[in-house]
C-alpha positions in Angstrom: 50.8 140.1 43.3 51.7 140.3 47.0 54.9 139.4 47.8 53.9 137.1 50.2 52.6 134.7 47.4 55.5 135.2 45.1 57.7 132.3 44.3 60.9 132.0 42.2 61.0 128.6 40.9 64.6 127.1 41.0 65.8 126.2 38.0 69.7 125.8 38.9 68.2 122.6 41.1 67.2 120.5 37.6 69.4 122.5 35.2 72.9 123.3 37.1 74.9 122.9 33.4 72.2 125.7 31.8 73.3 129.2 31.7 70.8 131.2 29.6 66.5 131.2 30.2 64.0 133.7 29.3 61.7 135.0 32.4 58.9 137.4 33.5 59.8 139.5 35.8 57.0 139.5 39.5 58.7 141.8 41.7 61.5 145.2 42.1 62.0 146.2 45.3 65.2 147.3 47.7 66.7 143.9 47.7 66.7 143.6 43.9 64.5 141.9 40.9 62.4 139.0 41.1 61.9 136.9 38.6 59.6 133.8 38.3 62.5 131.4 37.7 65.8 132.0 37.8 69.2 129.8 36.9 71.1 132.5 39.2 71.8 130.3 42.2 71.3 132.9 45.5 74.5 133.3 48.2 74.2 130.1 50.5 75.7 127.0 52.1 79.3 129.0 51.4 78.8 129.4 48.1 78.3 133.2 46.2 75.8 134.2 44.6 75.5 134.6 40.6 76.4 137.1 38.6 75.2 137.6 35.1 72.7 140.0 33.0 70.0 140.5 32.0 68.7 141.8 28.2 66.1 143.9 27.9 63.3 144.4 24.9 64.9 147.2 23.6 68.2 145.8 24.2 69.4 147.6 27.5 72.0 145.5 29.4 71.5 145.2 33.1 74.6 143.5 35.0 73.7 141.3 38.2 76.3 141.9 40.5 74.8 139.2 43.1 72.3 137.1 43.9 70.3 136.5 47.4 67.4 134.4 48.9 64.7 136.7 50.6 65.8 136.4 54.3 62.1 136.0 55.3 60.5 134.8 52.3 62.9 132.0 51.5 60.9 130.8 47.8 61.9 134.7 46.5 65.1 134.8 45.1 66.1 138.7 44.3 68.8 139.7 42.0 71.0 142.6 42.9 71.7 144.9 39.9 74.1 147.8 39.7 71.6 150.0 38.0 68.0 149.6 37.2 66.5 151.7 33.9 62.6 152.3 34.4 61.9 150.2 32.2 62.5 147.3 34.4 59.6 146.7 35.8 57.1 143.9 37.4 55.6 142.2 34.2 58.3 142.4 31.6 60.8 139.8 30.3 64.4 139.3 30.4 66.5 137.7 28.6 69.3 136.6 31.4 72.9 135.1 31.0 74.7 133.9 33.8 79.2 134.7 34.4 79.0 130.6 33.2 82.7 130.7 33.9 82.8 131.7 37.3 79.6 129.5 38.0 81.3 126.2 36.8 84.4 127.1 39.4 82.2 127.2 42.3 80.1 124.1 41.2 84.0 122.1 40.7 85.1 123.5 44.0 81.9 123.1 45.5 82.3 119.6 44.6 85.6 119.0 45.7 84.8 120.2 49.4 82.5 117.4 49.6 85.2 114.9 48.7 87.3 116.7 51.5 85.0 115.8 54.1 84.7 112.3 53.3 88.5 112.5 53.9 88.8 113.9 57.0 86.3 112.3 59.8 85.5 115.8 61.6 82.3 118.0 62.1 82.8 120.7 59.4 82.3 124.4 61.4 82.5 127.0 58.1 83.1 126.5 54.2 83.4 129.4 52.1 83.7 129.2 47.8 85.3 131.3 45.4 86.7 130.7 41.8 90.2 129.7 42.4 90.1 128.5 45.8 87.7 126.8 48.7 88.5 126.0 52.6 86.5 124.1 55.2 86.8 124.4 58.9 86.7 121.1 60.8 86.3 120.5 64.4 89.9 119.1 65.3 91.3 119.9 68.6 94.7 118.1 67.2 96.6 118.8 64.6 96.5 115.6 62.3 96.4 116.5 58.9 98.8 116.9 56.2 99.1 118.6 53.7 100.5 116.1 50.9 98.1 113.1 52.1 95.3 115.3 51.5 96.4 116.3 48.0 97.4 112.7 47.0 93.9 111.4 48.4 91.6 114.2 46.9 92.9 113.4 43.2 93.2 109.8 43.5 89.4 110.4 44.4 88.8 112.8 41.8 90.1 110.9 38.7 88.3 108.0 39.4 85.2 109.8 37.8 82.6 108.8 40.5 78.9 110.2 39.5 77.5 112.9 41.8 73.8 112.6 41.7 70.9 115.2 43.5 68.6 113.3 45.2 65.3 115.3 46.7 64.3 113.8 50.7 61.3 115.2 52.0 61.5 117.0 55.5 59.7 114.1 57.0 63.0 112.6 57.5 64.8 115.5 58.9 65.7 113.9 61.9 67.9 111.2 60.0 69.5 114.2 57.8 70.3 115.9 60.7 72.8 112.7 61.3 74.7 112.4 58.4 74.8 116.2 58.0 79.0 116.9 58.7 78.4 121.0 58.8 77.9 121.7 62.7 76.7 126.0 62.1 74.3 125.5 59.3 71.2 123.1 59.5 70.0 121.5 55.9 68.3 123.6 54.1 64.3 123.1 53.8 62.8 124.2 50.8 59.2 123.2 49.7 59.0 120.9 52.1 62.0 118.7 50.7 65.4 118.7 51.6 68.2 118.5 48.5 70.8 116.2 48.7 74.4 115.3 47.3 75.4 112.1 46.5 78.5 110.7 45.5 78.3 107.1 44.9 80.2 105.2 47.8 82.2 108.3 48.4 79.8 110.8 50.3 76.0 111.7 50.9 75.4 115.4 52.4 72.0 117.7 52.2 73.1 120.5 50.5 71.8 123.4 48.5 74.4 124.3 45.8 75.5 123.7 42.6 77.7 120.3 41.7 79.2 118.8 38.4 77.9 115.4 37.4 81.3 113.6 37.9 84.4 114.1 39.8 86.6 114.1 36.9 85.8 117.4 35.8 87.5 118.9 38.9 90.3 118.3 37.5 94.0 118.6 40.0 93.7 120.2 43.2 96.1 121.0 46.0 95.8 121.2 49.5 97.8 125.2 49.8 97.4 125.3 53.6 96.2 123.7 57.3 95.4 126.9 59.6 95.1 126.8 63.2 91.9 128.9 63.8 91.5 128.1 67.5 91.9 125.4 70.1 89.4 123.3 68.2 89.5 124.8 64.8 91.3 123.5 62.0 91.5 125.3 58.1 91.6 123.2 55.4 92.3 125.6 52.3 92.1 123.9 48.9 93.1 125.7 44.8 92.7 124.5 41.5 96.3 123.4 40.2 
């Protein structure tokens, strides 16, 4: 199979609460293992990549120490494994696990940002995601946030258990994403012709390519640890898990 007509079908898009598949493996290369569907979500939109493993016939383990999209071919998802036995090859299956633990903190935190930005009324300039913690930068050439409002207004938000659904928009409409879109450095991601979008009901709409809960409540308490001054029009928002 040519690479150029490989595709990895997304399954973390339908199935963000699944952690275990089976799958054929299409492709080794450099950048990693292919696979024809994956639950692995790939390093975008500030959020890592998977880890996980992968189980072998003969019962090898093979530990994924990341996940990427193909930086030209953006339907290839490649896993990056820390050692690869020769029998890991194009044709075989895998039986693959993802670090479920560390997945459902990004997908909580992931969530939470969102909230954040229906807080504060400001382009959003960078986002990064890790287990314990998550910031957004916001366009603010003033310093008007605090600390304790954000913290109060986040959880009153998050125990009211509103419903975060993925809606699909095709690329047709681009144009009108483009305007409700709050991050500034990275456009919405395209993929198959559609554009993926969160939604939480009355709260906040955003196209966006990660990994969410269903509903708020499972965030569970949040604090606002810090406001950083980046530059004259650059303000940090850093949030943790309490």
């Amino acid at each position: 199979m040519s690479v150029h007509t490989m595709e990895t079908l997304a399954l973390f898009d339908s199935a963000p609460y699944q952690n275990a598949f089976s799958a054929r493996v299409i492709a080794v290369s450099d950048q990693g293992i292919a696979l024809e569907h994956t639950l692995f979500y790939p390093t975008g939109g500030g959020q890592p990549g998977d880890t996980g493993h992968f189980i072998l016939a003969d019962g090898t383990r093979v530990d994924v120490i990341g996940t990427v999209r193909d930086p030209v071919l953006r339907s290839i998802i490649w896993h990056q494994v820390e050692q690869r036995p020769d029998s890991l090859h194009a044709g075989v299956e895998v039986d693959a696990s993802l670090d479920w633990e560390r997945r459902y903190q990004h997908m909580k935190m992931h969530t939470c940002l969102h909230l954040l930005c229906s807080i504060i009324d400001a382009p959003v300039t960078g986002c990064s995601i890790s287990t314990d913690k998550g910031r957004l930068d916001f366009d603010l050439p003033e310093m008007t946030l605090d600390k304790d409002s954000i913290t109060r207004d986040l959880n009153v938000l998050i125990k009211q258990a509103h419903e975060v659904k993925t809606l699909s928009m095709p690329a047709s409409e681009y144009s009108t994403l483009l305007q409700i879109t709050r991050t500034q450095a990275v456009a919405p991601p395209v993929i198959q012709g559609a554009v993926r979008v969160i939604e939480i009901a009355s709260i906040d709409i955003q196209p966006c390519g990660g990994t969410h809960v269903v509903n708020t409540e499972e965030i569970g308490r949040v604090y606002c640890e810090k406001i950083e001054k980046k530059s004259k029009h650059n303000r940090r928002v850093i949030l943790r898990f309490e």
